[in-house]
N, C-alpha and C positions, 0 to 999 in steps of 0.2 A: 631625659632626651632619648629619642627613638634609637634602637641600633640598628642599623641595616641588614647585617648579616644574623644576627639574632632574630629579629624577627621575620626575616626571607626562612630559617631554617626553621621556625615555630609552623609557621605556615604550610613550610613543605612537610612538617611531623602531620599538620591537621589532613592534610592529604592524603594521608594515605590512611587514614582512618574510615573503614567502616561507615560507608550511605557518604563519605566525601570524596571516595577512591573512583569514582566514576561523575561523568557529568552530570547536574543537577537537571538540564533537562533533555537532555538525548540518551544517554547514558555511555556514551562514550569514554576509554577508558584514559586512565592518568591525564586529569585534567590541569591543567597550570595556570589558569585564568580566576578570575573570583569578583563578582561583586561587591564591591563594599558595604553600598548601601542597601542590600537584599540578602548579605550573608552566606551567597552562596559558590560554591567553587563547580568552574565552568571549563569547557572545553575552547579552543580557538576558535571556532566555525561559529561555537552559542555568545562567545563574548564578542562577537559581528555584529552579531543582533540586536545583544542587549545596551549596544551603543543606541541603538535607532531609540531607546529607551530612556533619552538622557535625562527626563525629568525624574524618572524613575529608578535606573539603576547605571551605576557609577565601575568600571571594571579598572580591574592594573594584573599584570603578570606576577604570581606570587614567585616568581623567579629572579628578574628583572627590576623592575620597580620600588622606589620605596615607599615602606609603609610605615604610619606614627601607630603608635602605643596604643591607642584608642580603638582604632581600624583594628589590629590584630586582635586586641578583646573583644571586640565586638564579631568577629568570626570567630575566636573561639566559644563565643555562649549562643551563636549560632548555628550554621554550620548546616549539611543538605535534608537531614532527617528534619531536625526543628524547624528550616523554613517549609518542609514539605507539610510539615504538620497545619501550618499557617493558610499556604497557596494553593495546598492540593489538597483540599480539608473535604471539599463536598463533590470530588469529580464522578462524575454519573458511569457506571461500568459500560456503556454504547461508545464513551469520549473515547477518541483516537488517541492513543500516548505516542509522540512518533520515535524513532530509534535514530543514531546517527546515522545512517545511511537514506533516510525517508530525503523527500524533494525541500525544496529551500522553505517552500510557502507554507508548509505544515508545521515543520519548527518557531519559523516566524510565529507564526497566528497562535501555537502554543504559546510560547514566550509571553507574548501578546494577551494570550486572554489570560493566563496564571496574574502577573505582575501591573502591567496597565489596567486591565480593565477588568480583573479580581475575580474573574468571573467563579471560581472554587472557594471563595473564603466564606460560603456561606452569606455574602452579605448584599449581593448581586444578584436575586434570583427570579429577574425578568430574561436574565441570560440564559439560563438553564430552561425556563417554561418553554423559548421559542423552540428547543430540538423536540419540543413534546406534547407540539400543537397539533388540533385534531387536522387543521390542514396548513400546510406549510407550504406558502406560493414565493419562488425566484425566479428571475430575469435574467436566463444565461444566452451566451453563444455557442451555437449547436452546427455541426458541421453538415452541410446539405448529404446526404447518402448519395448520389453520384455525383456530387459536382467538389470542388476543393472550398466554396467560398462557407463562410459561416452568417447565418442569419440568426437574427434576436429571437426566443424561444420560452415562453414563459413554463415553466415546470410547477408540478405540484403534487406535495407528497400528502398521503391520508394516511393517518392511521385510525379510521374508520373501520378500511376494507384494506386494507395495506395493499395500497399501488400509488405508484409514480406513473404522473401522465404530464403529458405534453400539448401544449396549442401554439396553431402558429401565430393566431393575434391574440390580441389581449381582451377583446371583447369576444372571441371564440367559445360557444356555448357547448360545441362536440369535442371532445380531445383527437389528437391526431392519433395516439398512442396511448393506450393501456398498459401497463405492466406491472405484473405482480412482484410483490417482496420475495415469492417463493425462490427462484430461480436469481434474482440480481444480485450482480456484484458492483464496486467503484471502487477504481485506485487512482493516485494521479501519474498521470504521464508527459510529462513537460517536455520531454526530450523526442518522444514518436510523435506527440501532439505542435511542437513546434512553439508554444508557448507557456514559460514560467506555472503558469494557474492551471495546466492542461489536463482536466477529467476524464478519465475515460468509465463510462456505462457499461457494462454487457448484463445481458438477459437472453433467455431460450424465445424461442418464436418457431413454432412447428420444427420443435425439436433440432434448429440450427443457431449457433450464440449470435446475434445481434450485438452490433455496439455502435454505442453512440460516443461523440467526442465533442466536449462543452469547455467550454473556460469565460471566467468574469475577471475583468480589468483590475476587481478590487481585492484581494486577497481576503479578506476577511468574510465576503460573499460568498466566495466558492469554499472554504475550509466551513465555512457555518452550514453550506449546502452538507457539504460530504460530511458532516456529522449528523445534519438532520436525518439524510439518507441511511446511517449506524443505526439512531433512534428508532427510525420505524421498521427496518428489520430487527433488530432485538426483540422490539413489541410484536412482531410477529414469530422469531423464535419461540419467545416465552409463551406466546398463545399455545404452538404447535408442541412445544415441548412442556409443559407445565409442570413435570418431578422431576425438570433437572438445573442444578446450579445454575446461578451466572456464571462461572467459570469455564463451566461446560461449554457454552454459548459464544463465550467471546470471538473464538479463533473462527468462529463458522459467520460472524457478520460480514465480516469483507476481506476479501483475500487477495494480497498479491501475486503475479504470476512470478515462479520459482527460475523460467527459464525464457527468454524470446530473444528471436534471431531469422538471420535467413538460413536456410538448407537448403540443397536441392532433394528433390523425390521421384521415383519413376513410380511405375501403374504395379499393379498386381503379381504379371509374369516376369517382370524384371527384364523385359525387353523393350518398354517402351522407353521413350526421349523421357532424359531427366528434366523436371523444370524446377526452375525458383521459386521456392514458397518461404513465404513470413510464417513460424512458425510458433505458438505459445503453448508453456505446460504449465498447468497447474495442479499441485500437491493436493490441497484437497478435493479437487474433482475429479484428479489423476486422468486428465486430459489434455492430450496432446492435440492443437487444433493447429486448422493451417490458412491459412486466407494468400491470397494472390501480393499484396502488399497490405502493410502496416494498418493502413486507415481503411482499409475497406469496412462495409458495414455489414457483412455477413462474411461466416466463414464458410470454406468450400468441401470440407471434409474434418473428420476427427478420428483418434483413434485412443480408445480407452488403454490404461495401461497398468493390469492388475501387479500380485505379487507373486516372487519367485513362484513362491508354494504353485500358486495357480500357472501355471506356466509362462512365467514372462519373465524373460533375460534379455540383455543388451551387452552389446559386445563391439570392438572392432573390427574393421572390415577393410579388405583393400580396394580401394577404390580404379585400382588401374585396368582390371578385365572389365570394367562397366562400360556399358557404352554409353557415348555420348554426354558423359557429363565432363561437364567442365571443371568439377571439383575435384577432390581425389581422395580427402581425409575420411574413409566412411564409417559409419557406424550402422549394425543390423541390432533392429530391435523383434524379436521373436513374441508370437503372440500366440495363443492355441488355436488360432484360426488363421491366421498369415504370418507371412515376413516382408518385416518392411525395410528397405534399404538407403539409407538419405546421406549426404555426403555436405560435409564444410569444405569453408575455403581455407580456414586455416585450421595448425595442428591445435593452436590452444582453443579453438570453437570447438574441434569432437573433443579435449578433455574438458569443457564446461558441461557439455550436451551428457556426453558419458555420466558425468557426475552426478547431475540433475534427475537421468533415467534412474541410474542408481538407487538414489534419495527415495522417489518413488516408489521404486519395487521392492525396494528394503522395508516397507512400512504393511502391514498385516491391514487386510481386509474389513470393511464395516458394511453392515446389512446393504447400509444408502449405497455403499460400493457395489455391491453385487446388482443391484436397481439398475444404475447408471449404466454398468456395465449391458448391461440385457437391451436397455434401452438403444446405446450405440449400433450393437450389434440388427436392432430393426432396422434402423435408419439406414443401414446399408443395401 
């Protein structure tokens, strides 16, 4: 006969074991949840999930709950490395892994394609062909560039030539949009974008970032989109980089932004009216962009943001001799060619802002950095 406390305390010994001491698929730490019928120990936000799963996988609190004789052995001869071995047998190095802090839909559709629908055990692999077809056509909603409403938009990715384009019908023989894998990125943004599935695109276009904002009703659409989209940039890494690792490669397929918020900013001499800018940084482009609001489709300016060595510090600032702004918390970001002065509205936004510049300019220089940087500095 099962013992309750016996095998709650077996469970919590298997926990902290090495590949079970973190969530099996976010990786979230000290997890207290566990599949029984999939052998693996999970997080609370992943054992949400893996209800929606219920053909499939069966959860209880290794805490709370009891559990028979049978159940606990069969996690012990399991357990997150051996079912990884199983579920995560053939995952393509392009595949998105998401972390516990990624959006709901990306976990989900993990969860999802691992356990339901097998898609890594090797045994599935009509799933795995479609990220790595020569053309890969979707049906999203794409948000009109000055208007708020979204219209149906068929996309479609080559990796022929490596670009994503867009029509607006479906019997549309011209694309409206060209763009190349060189310069694109995609993250989701549920929360700017206003909807669960929310994509957001950006791409260069005469040297200013472009972005586009999509989402599909279906979850598994849009997460299969944004992997397809991994696949054919990687294919085109590997083209442009040919003697370097995968590993190399990964962090460069899609990135998300490290920092975005509002600021205010004044002009040049620091005597002009501050205004309200949406502002986004990103680590590896080490670019600070700024757009008028969140969904605009281009942005209005940028400023490159080297390392110390090269002259570039950030610091506090008092905000109360500025004129005209509305804010007061400021931060001066120093650059070998200006000073730029932006100011939050609260004190914890300049210590994320501070932290993020930081992050940044803590980080040594690469060729493609010095590129970028040159380039900025034309566009001005």
């Amino acid at each position: 006969m099962a013992s309750h406390s016996k095998n709650n305390k077996i469970l919590l010994d298997l926990v902290q074991q090495p590949g079970n001491n973190l969530c099996a698929d976010c990786a979230a730490s000290q997890p207290d949840w566990a599949s029984y019928t999939l052998g693996v120990f999970v997080c609370l936000n992943c054992s949400g999930l893996h209800r929606n799963l219920s053909t499939v996988s069966k959860v209880k609190s290794i805490r709370l709950d009891f559990w028979d004789d049978s159940l606990v052995q069969f996690m012990q001869e399991m357990g997150n490395s051996s079912a990884r071995a199983i579920f995560e047998k053939c995952i393509p190095a392009f595949y998105y892994r998401p972390n516990h802090d990624d959006c709901m839909v990306l976990k989900e559709q993990w969860i999802r394609a691992k356990y339901e629908r097998r898609e890594f055990t090797g045994e599935q692999n009509e799933f795995l062909q479609t990220y790595t077809l020569d053309l890969y056509t979707s049906t999203l909603w794409k948000k009109g560039k000055d208007k708020k409403q979204y219209l149906r938009r068929i996309f479609q990715l080559s990796q022929k030539d490596f670009t994503l384009r867009y029509f607006t019908k479906e019997d549309s023989k011209v694309a409206k949009t060209v763009i190349s894998m060189k310069d694109l990125n995609a993250y989701f943004q549920p929360e700017k974008i206003g909807h669960a599935h929310g994509l957001q695109i950006s791409y260069l276009e005469d040297e200013r970032t472009r972005n586009l904002f999509v989402y599909h009703e279906n979850g598994q659409v849009i997460v299969t989109f944004f992997n397809a989209i991994r696949a054919t940039r990687f294919a085109y890494l590997l083209k442009k980089h040919p003697t370097l690792q995968h590993s190399d490669l990964i962090h460069q397929i899609t990135k998300h932004s490290l920092k975005e918020g509002y600021m205010e900013k004044t002009g040049p001499t620091q005597r002009e009216p501050f205004k309200k800018r949406w502002f986004t940084l990103c680590s590896v482009t080490r670019k600070l962009l700024y757009f008028k609001s969140p969904l605009d489709a281009t942005d209005l300016g940028g400023v490159f943001i080297g390392s110390q060595d090269h002259g570039y510090t950030v610091s506090e600032s008092s905000g109360r001799c500025m004129r005209s702004g509305r804010w007061h918390c400021g931060i001066t970001l120093e650059t070998p060619s200006r000073q730029f002065v932006f100011m939050c509205e609260q004190e914890q936004e300049r210590r994320e802002w501070l932290e993020a510049f930081g992050k940044v300019i803590s980080q040594p220089m690469t060729p493609e950095d010095y590129a970028n940087e040159a380039t900025l500095r034309r566009g001005k």
